[in-house]
MOPAC internal coordinates of N, CA, C and O (Angstrom, degrees):
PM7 1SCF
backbone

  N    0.0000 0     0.00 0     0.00 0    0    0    0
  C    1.4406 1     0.00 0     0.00 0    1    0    0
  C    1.5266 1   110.92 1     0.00 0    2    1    0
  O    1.2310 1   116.84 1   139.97 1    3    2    1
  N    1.3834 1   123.61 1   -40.03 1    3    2    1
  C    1.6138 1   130.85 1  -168.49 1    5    3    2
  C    1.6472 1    82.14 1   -88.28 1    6    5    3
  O    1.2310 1   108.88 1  -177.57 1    7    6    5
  N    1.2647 1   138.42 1     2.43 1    7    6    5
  C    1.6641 1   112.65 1   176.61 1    9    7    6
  C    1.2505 1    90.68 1  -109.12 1   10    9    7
  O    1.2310 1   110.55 1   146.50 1   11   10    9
  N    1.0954 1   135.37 1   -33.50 1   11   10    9
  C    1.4667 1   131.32 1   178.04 1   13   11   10
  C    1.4950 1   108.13 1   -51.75 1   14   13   11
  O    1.2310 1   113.14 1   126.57 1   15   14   13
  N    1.5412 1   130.57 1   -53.43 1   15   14   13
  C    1.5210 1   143.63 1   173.67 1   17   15   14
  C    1.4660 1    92.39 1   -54.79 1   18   17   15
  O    1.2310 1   105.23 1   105.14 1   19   18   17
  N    1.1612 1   144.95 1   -74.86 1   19   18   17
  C    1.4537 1   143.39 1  -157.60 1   21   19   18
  C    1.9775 1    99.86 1   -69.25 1   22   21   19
  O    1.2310 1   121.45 1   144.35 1   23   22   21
  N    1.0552 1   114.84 1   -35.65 1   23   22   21
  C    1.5923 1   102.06 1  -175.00 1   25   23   22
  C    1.7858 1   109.08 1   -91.38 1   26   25   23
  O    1.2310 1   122.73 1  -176.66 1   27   26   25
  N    1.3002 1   112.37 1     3.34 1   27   26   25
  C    1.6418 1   120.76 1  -169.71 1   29   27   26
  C    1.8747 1    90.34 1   -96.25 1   30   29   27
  O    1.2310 1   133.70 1   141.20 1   31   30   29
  N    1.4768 1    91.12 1   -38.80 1   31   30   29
  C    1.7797 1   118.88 1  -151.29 1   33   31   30
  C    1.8603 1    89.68 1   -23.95 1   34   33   31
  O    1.2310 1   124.20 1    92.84 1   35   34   33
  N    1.7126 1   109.56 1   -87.16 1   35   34   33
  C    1.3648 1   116.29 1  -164.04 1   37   35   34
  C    1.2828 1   122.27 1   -55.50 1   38   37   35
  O    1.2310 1   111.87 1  -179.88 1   39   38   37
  N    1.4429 1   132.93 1     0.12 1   39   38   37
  C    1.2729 1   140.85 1   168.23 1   41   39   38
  C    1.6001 1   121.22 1   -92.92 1   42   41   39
  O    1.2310 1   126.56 1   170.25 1   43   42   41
  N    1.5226 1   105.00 1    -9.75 1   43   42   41
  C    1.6019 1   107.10 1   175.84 1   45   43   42
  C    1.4502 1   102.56 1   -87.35 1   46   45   43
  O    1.2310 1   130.87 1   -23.99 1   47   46   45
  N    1.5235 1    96.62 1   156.01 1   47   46   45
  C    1.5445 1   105.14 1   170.03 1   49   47   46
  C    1.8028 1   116.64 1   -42.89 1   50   49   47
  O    1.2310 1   108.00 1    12.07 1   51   50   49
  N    1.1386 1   140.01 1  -167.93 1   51   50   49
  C    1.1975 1   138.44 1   171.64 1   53   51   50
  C    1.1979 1   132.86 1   -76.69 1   54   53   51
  O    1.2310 1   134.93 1   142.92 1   55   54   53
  N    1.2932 1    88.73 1   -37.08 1   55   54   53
  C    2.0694 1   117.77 1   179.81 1   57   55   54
  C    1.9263 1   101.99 1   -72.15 1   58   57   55
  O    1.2310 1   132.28 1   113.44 1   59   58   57
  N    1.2986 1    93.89 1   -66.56 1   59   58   57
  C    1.6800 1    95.33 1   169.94 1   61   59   58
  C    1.7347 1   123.27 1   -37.56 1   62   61   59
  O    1.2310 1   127.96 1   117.91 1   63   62   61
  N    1.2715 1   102.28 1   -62.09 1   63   62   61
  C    1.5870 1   121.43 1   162.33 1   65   63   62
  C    1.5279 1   111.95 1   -34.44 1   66   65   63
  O    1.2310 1   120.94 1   129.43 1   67   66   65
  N    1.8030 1   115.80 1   -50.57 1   67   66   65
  C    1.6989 1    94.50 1   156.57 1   69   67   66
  C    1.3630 1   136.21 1   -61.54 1   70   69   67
  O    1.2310 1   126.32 1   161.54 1   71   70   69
  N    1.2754 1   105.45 1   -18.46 1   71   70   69
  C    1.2401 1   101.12 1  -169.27 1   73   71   70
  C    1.1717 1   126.89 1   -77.43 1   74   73   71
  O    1.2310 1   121.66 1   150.21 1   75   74   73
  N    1.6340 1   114.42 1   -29.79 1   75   74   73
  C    1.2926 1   162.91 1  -175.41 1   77   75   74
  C    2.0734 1   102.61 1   -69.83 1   78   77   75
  O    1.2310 1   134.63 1   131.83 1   79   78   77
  N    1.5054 1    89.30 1   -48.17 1   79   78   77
  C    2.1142 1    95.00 1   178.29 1   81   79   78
  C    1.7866 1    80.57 1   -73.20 1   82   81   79
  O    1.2310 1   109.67 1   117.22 1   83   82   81
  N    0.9671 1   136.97 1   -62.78 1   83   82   81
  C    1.8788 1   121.85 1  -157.86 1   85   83   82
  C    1.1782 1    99.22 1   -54.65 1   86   85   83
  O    1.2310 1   116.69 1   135.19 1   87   86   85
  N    1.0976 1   123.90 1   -44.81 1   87   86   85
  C    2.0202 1   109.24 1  -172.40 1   89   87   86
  C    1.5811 1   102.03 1   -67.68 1   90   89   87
  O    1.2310 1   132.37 1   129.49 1   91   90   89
  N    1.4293 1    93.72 1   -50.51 1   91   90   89
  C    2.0454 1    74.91 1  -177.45 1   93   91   90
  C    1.7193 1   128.21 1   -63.83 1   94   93   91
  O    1.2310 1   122.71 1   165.09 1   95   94   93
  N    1.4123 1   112.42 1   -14.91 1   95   94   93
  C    1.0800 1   140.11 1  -168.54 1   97   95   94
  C    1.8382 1   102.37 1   -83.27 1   98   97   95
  O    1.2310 1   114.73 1   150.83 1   99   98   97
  N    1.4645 1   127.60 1   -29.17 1   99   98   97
  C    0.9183 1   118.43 1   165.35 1  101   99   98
  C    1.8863 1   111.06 1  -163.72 1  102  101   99
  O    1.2310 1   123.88 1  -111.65 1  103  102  101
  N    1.3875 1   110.16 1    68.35 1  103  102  101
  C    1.3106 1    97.27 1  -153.64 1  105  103  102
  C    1.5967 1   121.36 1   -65.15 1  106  105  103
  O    1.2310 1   124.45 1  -167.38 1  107  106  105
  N    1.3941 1   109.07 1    12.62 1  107  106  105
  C    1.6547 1   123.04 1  -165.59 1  109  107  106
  C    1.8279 1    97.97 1   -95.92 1  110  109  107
  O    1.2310 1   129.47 1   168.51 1  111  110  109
  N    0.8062 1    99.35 1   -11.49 1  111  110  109
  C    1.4567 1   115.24 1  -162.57 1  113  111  110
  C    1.5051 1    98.25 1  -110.30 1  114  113  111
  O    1.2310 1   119.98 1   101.18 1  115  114  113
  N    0.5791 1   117.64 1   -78.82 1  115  114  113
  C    1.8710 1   136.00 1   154.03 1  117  115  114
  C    1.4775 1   112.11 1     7.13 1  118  117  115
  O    1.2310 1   127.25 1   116.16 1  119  118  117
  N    1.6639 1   103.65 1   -63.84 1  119  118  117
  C    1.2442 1   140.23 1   167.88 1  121  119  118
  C    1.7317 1   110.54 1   -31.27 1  122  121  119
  O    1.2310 1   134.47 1   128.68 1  123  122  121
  N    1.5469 1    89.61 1   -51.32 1  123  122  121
  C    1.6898 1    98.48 1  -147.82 1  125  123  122
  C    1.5470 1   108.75 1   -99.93 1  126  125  123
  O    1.2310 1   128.75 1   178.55 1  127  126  125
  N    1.3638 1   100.75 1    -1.45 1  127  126  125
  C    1.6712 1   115.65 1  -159.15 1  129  127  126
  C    1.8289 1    85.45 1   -81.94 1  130  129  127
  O    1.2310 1   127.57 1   -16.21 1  131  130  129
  N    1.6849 1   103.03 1   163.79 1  131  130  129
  C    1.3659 1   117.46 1   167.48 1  133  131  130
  C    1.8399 1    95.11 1  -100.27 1  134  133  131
  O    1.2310 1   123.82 1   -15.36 1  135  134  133
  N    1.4855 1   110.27 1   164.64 1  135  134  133
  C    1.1908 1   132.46 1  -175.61 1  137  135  134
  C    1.8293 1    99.44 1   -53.45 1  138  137  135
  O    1.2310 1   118.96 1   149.54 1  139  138  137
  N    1.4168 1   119.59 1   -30.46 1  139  138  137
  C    0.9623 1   134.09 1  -151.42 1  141  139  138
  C    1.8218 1    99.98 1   -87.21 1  142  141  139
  O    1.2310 1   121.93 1   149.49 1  143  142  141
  N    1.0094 1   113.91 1   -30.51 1  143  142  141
  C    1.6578 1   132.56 1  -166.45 1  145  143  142
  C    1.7046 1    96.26 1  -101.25 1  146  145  143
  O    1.2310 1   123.00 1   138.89 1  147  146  145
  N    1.0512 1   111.85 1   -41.11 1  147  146  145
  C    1.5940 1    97.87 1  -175.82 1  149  147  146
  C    1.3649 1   110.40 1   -84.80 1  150  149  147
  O    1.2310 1   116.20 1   164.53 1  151  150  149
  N    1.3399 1   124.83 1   -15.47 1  151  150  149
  C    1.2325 1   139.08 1  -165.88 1  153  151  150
  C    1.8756 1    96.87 1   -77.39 1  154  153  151
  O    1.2310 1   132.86 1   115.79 1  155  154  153
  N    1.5248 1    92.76 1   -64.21 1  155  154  153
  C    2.0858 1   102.20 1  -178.67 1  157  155  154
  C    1.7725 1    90.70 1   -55.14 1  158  157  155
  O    1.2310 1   115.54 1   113.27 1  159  158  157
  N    0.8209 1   126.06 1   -66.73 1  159  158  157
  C    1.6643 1   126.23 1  -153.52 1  161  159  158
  C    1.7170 1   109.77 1   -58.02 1  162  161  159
  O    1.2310 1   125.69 1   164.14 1  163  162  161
  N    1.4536 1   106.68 1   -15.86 1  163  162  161
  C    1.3740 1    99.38 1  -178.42 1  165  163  162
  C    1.4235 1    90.62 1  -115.95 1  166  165  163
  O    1.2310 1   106.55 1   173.11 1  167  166  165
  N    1.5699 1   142.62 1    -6.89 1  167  166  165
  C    0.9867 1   123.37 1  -175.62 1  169  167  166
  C    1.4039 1   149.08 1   100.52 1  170  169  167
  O    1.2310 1   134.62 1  -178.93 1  171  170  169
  N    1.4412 1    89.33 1     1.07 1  171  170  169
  C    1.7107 1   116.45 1  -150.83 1  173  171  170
  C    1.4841 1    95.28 1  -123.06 1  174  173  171
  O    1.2310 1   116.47 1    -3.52 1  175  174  173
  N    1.4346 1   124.31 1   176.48 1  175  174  173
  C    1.5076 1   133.92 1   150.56 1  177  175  174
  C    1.0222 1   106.47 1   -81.76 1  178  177  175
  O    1.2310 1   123.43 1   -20.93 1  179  178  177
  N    2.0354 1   111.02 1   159.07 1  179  178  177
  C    0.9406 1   118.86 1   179.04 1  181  179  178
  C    1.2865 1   149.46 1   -72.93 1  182  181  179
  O    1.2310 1   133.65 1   171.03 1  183  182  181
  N    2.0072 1    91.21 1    -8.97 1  183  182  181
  C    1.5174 1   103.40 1   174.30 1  185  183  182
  C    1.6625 1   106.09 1   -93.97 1  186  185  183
  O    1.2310 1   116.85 1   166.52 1  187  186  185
  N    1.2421 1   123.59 1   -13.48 1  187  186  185
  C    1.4740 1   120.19 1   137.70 1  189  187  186
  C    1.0535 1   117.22 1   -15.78 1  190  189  187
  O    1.2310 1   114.83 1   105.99 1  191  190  189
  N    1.4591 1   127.41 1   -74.01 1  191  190  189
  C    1.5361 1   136.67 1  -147.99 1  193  191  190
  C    1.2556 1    91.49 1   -75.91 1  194  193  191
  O    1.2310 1   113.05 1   141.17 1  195  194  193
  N    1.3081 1   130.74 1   -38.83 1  195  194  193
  C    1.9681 1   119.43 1  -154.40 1  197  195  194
  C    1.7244 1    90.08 1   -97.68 1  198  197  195
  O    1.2310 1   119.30 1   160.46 1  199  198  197
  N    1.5935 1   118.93 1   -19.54 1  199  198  197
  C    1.8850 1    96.64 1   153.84 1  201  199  198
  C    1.2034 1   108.36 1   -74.34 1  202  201  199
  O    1.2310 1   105.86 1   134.96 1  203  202  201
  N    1.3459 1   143.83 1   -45.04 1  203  202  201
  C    1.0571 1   111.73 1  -179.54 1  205  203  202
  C    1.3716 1   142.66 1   -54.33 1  206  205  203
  O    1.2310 1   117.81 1   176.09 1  207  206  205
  N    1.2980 1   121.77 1    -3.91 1  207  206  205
  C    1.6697 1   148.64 1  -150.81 1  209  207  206
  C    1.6303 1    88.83 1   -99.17 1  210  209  207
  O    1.2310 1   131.21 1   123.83 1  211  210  209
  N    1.5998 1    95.98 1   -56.17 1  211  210  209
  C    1.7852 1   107.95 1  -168.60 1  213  211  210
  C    1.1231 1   100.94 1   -81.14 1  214  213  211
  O    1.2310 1   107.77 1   161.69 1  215  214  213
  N    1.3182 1   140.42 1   -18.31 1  215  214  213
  C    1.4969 1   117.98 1   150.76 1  217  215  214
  C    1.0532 1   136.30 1   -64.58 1  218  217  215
  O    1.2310 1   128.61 1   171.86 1  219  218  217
  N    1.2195 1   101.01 1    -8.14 1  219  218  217
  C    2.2163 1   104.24 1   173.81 1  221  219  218
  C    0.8045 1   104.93 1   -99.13 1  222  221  219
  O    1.2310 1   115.81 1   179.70 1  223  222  221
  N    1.9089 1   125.56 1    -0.30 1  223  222  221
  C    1.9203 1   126.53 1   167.60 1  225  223  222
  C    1.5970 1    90.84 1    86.67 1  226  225  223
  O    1.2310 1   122.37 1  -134.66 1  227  226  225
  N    1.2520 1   113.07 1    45.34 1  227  226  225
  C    1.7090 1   121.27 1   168.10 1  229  227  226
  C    1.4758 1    96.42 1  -129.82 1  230  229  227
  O    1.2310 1   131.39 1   -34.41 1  231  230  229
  N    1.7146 1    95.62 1   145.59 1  231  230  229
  C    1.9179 1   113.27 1  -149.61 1  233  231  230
  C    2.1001 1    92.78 1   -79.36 1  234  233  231
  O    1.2310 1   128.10 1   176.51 1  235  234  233
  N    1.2371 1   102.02 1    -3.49 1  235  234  233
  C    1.6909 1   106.21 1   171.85 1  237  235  234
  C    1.6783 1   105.23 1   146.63 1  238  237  235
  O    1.2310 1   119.95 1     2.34 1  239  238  237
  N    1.2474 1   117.70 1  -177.66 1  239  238  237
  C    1.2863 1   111.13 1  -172.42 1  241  239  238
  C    1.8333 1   117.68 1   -74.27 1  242  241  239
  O    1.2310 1   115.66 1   171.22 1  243  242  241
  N    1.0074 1   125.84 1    -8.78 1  243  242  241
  C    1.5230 1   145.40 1   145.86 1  245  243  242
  C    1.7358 1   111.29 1   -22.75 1  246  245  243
  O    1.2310 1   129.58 1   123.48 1  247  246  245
  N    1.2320 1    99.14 1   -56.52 1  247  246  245
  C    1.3990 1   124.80 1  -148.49 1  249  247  246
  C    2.0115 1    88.59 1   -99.95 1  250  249  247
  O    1.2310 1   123.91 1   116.57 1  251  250  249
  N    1.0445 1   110.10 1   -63.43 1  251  250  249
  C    1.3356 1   113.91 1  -175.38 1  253  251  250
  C    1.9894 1   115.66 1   -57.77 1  254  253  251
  O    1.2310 1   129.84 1   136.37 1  255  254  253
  N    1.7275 1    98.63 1   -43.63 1  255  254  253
  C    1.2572 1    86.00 1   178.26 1  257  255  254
  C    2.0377 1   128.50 1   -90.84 1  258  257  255
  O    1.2310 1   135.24 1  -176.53 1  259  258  257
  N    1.5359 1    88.12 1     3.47 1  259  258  257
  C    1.2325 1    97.26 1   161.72 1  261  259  258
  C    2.0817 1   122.38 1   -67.63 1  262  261  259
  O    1.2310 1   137.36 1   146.59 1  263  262  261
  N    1.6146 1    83.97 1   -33.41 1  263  262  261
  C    1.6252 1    79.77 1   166.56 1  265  263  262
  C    0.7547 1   131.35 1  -135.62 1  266  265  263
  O    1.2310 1   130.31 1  -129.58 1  267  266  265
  N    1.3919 1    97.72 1    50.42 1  267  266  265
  C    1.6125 1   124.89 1   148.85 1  269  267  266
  C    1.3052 1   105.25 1   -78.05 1  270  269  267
  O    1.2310 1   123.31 1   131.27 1  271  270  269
  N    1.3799 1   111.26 1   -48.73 1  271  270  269
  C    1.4328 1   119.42 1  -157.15 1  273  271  270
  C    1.6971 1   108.53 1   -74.22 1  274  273  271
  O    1.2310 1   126.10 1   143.24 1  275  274  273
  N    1.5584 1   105.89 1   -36.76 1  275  274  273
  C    1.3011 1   103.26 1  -178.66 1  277  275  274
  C    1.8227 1   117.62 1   -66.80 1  278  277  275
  O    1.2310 1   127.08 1   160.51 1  279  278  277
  N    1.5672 1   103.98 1   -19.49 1  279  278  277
  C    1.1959 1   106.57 1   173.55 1  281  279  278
  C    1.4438 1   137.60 1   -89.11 1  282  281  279
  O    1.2310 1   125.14 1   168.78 1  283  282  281
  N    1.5326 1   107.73 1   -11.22 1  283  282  281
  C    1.2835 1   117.59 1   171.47 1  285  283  282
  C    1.2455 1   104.93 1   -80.67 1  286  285  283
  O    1.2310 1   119.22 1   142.07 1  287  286  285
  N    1.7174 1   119.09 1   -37.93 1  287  286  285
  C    1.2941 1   107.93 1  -160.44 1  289  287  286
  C    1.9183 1    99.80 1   -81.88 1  290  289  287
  O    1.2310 1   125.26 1  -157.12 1  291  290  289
  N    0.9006 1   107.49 1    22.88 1  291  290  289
  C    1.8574 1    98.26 1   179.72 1  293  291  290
  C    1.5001 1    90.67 1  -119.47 1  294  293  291
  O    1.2310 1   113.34 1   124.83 1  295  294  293
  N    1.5275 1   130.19 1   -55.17 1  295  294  293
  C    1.4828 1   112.53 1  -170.47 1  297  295  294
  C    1.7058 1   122.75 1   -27.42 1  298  297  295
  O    1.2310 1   128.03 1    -5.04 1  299  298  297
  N    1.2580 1   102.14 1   174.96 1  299  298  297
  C    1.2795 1   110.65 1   174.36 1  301  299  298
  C    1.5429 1   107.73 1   -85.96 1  302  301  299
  O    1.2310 1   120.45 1     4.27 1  303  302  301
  N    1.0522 1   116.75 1  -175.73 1  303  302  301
  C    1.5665 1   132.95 1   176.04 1  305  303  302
  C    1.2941 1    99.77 1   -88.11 1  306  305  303
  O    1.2310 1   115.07 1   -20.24 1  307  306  305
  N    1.5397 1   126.95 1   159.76 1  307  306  305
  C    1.4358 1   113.85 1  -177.38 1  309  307  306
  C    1.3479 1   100.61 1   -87.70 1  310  309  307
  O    1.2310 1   121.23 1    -4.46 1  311  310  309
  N    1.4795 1   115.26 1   175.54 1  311  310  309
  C    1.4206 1   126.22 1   175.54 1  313  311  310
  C    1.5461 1   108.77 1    39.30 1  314  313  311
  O    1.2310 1   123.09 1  -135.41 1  315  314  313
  N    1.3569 1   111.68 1    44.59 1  315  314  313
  C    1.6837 1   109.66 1   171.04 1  317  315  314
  C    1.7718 1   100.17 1  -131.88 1  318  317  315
  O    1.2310 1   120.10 1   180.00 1  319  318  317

């Protein structure tokens, strides 16, 4: 999912592209944020954020940060 955001990254508009560095930048957090928090922190509007979702072919940020969440919570710990 985080290679999909990094290999989509340079082909999104600019605004999207922030939105896209905050998820990789903390995707546990990412996860937990309202539309409203990821939106100020990257800078953008909020219907920004849910194109950016549907540009990675995710049904909106609903859908995307659900598996976010399922994927952070399975990784490993770092450096273990």
């Amino acid at each position: 999912m985080l290679d999909r955001i990094r290999s989509m990254g340079p082909r999104l508009p600019p605004a999207e592209r922030r939105v896209g560095e905050l998820a990789l930048k903390d995707p546990a957090a990412f996860s937990r944020w309202p539309v409203s928090e990821i939106a100020k922190r990257s800078g953008v509007s909020t219907p920004t954020v849910v194109r950016f979702c549907r540009s990675l072919g995710y049904d909106g940020l609903t859908d995307l940060k659900e598996r976010l969440a399922r994927m952070t919570s399975t990784e490993p710990p770092h450096g273990r």
